[in-house]
N, C-alpha and C positions, 0 to 999 in steps of 0.2 A: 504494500500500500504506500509507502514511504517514496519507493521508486517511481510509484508512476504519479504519487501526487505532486511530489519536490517540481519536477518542469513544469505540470500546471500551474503552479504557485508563480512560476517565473512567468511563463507565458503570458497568466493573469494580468500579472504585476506590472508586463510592459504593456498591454491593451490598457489597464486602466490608468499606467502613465500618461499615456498620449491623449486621455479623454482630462487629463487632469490640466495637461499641458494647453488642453485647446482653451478651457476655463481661465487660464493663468494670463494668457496673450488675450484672448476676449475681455476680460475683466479688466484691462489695461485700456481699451477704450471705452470703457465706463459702465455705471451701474446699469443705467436701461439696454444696454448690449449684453451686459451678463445676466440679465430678468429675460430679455429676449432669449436667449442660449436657454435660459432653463428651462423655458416654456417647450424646446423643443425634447427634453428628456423623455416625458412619460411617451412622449409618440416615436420615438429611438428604439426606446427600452420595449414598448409594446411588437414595433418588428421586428427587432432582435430576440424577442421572447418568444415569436410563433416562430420565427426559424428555428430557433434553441427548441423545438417542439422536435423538427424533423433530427434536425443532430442526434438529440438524445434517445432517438427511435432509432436512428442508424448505429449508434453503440450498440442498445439493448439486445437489437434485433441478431446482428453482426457477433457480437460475443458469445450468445448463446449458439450460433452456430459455428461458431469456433470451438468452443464446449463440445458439441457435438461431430465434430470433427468432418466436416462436411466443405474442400475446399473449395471446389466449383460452386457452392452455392453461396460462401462467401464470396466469390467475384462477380456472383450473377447481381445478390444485393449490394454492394459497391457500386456496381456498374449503375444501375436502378434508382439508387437513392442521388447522386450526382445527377442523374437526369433532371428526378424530380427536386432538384435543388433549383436549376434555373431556369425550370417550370415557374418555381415560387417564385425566383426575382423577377421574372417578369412580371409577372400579377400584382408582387407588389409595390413596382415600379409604378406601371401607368395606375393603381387606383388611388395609393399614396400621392402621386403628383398634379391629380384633377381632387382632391378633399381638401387641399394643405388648407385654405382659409378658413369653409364652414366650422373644422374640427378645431381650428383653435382658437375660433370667435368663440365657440363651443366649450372651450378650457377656461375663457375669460382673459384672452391677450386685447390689449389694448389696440386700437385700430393705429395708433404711429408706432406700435410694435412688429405689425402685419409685414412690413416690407424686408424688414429684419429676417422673422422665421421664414419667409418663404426663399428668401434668399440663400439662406441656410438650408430647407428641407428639399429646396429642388434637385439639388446639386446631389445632396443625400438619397434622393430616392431614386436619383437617374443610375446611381451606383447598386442597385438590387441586388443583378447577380455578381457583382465581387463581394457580397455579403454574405450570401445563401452559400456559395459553393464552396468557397473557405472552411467555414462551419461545419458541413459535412465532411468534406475532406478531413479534418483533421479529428472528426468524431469516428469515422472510419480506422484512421492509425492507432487510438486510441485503445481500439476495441480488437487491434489486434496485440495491446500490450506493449506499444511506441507513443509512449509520452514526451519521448525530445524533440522528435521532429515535431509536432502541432506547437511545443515551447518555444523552438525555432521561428517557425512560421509566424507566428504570433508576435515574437521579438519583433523580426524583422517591419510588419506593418508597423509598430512601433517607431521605428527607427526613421521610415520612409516620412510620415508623420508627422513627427517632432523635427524633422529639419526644412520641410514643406512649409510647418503651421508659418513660423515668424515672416519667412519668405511673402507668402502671398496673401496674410492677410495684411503686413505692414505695407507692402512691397518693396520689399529690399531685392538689393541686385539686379535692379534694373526689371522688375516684375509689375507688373499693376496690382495696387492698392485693392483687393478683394474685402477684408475686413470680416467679417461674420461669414459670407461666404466663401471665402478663402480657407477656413479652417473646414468646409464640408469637402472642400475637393481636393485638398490633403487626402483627406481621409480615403475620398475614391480612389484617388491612385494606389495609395499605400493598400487598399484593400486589392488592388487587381493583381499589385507586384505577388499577395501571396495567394490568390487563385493560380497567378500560372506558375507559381514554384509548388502548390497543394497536388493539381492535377500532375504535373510532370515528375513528381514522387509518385504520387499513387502510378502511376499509368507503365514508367521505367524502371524504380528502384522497387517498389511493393509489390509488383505485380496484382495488384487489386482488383485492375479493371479487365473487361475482356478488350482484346485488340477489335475482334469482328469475328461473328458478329456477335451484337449485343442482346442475342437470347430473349428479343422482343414478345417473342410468344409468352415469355414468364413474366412480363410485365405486371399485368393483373394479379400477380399472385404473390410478388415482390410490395406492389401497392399495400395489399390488404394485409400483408404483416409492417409494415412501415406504419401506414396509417392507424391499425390497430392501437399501438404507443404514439405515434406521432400528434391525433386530433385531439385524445383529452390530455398528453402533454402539454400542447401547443394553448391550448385551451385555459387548463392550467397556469400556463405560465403569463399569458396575455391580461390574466387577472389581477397581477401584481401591479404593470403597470399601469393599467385602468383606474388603479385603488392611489397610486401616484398621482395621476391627474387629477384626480378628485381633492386627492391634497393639496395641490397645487393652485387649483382653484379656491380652494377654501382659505389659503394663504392670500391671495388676490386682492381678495377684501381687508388684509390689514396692509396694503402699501405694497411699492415694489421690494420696500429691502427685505419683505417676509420671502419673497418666493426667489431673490438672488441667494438667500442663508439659503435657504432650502436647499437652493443648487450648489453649493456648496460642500453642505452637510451629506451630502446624496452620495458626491463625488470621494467624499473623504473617508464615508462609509465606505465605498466599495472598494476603497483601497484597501480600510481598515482590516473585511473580511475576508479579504482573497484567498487567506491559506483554507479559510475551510472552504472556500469556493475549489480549493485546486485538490482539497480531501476529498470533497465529493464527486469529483470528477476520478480520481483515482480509485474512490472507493468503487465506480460503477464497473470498470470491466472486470472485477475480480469477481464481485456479486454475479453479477453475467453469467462469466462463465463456468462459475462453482455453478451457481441454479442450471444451470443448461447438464451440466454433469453430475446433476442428485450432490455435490458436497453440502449439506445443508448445514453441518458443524462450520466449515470455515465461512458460510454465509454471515452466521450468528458471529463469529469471531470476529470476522471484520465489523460490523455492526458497534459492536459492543466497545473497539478500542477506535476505531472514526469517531462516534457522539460522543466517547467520553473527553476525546482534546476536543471538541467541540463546543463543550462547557468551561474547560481549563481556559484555551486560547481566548472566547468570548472576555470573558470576565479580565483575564491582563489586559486586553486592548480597552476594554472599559475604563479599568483605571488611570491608562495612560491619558485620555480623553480628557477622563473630567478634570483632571491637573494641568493639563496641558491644549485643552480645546479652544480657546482663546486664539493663542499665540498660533493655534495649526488655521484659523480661520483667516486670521489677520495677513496671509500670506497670500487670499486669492482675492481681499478687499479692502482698501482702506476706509472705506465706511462707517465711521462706527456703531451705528444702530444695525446694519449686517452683522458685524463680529460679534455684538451681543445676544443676538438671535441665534445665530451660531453655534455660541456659546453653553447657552442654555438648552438648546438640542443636546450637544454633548454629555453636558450634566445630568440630564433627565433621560436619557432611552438607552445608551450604549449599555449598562448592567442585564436591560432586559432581552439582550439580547444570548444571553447563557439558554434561555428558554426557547426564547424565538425561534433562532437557527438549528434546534435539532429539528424542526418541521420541513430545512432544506436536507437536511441528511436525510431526513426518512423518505422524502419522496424521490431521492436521485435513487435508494434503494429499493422502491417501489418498483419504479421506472425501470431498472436495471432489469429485475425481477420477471417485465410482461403485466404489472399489475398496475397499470398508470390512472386506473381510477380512484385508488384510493391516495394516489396521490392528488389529486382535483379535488376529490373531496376535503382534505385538510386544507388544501390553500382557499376554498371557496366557502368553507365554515371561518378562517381566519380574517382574511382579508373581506369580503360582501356582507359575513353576518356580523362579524364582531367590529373590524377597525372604521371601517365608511360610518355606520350609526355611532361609535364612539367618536368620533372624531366631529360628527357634524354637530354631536351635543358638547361636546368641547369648545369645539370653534364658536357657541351660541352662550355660553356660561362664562368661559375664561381667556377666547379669543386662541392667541398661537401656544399661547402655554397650555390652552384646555387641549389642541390640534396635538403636540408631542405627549403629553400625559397618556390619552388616547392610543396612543400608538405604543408605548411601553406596556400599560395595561394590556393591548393585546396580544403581545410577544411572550407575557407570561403567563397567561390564560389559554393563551391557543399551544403554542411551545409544551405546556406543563403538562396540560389534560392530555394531549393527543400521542405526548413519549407514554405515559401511560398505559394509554388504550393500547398503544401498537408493542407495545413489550409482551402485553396479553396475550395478544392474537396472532402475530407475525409467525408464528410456528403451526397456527394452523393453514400453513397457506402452503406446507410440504407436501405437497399433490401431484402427482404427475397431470392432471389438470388443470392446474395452476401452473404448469411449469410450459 
């Protein structure tokens, strides 16, 4: 587990530098440019989450048949899911780039914000499939037990990125002045440089793909186990950031500098959690393909020492936070009714996240599993029934302090019950049926 999580941890680490780095140089032209940038998060996050649908289908799917030691049918699904990869960006190219305005008159941007996001989301969404194919590709290596190269690839957009951002959104070196848009087609290119180094691994060095042909007739039957995990993952995961913008809108109402902390706090968060973002990424092919080959002992083993640094590591980053959350905010504004906002995010939720985040471990164990419903179901008891009504009654009582209260409260209420529930049950799920 150590092995394959350690490079996602990196790989993380440099994806969400470069989203940190775009905040750092945006925020340098000013607070309504960084309230603008944040506005576009929840609708980021939301298509980055239904891809992160088919990704995590392609592991699940892909491990267990690697488990089951079936190699031609790991290339047939490779082959398969990379299709319907840039199936997806296409689709969510052109619906993404005819909504941009309704959907974020709809979140509560401001109309002299308008010219801002779209400028930012067009660019962003004309890049679809350098989004979608990456993603799978590297869910694909994954799942065959190569954790370096996806931390690779991952670096590398990173790097593509961060030397683009300054360039074209300032216009240095003789480039034009982009500003807010500049920092989205960074991002395009860097995302295309590691589609055609994902594909040219998969296709030369892994042998993943078929040369020709590509077994179109299996098509349908590649689908229906992809989709299988892929729709109520995707589903799943699309719920988080729905539950975001909601935030985000309800922040709206107290001024721009509530909804630039936020973008902030969002950002520093998922710096914060990456190692268990890159645990649960390593926890998933092992699960896989223990379940795919009946080990049901080292299912539970892995399980049992992932959640448990999951509570460890939560709670040290907590503490670092609330000492130190100030001075980490002060760094992408000098605002200072931002940094105070910031602030007090910090001091109020990170603790509650020891509970929260084993809801991400049980569902990437879910997911691994073939059981992606009962991961939906935790995230749609968490996020729709508990934090949206906790929050709107926050936002009406005590304003952005009522909004973070809210959200703590629900990390440990949903976190707390549902490890619970699932420590009970999870061994009833050793079925060849289930499996």
């Amino acid at each position: 587990m150590v092995r394959l999580s350690l490079p996602m941890m990196w790989g993380i680490l440099a994806v969400i530098s470069y989203q940190l780095v775009d905040m750092y140089f945006i925020g340098r032209l000013g607070t309504r440019e960084l309230a603008a940038f944040t506005f576009t998060f929840p609708v980021t996050m939301l298509v980055f989450h239904l891809i992160m649908g088919l990704s995590i289908a392609t592991s699940s799917v892909i491990s267990r048949q690697i488990g089951q030691r079936d190699e031609n049918g790991v290339r047939r699904l490779v082959s398969h899911a990379i299709l319907t990869a840039i199936a997806v960006g296409v689709v969510l190219a052109v619906a993404g780039g005819l909504t941009i305005e309704p959907v974020f008159r709809l979140m509560g941007a401001k109309e002299d914000m308008l010219p801002m996001i779209r400028d930012y989301m067009l660019w962003w969404f004309l890049g679809g499939i350098f989004i979608t194919v990456p993603m799978v590709a590297n869910a694909a290596m994954r799942a065959s037990g190569d954790a370096m190269t996806p931390a690779f690839i991952m670096t590398l957009v990173a790097v593509v990125n961060i030397v683009l951002d300054p360039l074209l959104i300032f216009g240095l070196a003789g480039l034009p002045r982009l500003e807010i848009a500049g920092a989205a087609i960074a991002t395009v290119i860097a995302n295309a440089c590691a589609m055609i180094v994902g594909l040219y691994i998969l296709w030369k060095k892994k042998k993943l793909l078929f040369h020709s042909p590509l077994e179109l007739r299996s098509v349908g039957d590649s689908l229906t186990r992809l989709m299988h995990i892929a729709l109520p993952s995707g589903l799943s995961n699309t719920i988080t950031p729905l539950t975001h913008a909601i935030i985000v809108a309800l922040l709206a109402r107290f001024g721009t500098e509530a909804v630039a902390a936020y973008g902030i706090v969002s950002r520093v968060e998922g710096l914060a959690l990456i190692v268990l973002m890159g645990t649960a990424i390593g926890m998933s092919p092992i699960i896989g393909q223990n379940w795919g080959a009946g080990r049901f002992d080292r299912v539970h083993e892995t399980l049992k020492k992932g959640l448990g640094f999951f509570v460890v590591w939560s709670l040290f980053v907590a503490a670092l936070l609330a000492v130190f959350g100030r001075d980490v905010s002060a760094l992408f504004s000098d605002n200072d009714e931002v940094t105070r906002i910031a602030a007090l995010y910090f001091l109020l939720i990170p603790a509650s996240w020891a509970l929260g985040t084993l809801i991400n471990g049980w569902s990437s164990a879910f997911n691994a599993m073939g059981l992606p419903r009962r991961a939906l179901a935790m995230v749609t008891v968490r996020m729709l029934v508990l934090q949206v009504p906790l929050a709107v009654a926050g936002a009406h009582f005590l304003g952005v302090t009522g909004v973070f209260i809210a959200i703590a409260a629900t990390n440990i209420i949903a976190g707390g019950g549902f490890h619970i529930l699932n420590l009970r049950i999870s061994r009833r799920q050793e079925s060849p049926a289930a499996a």
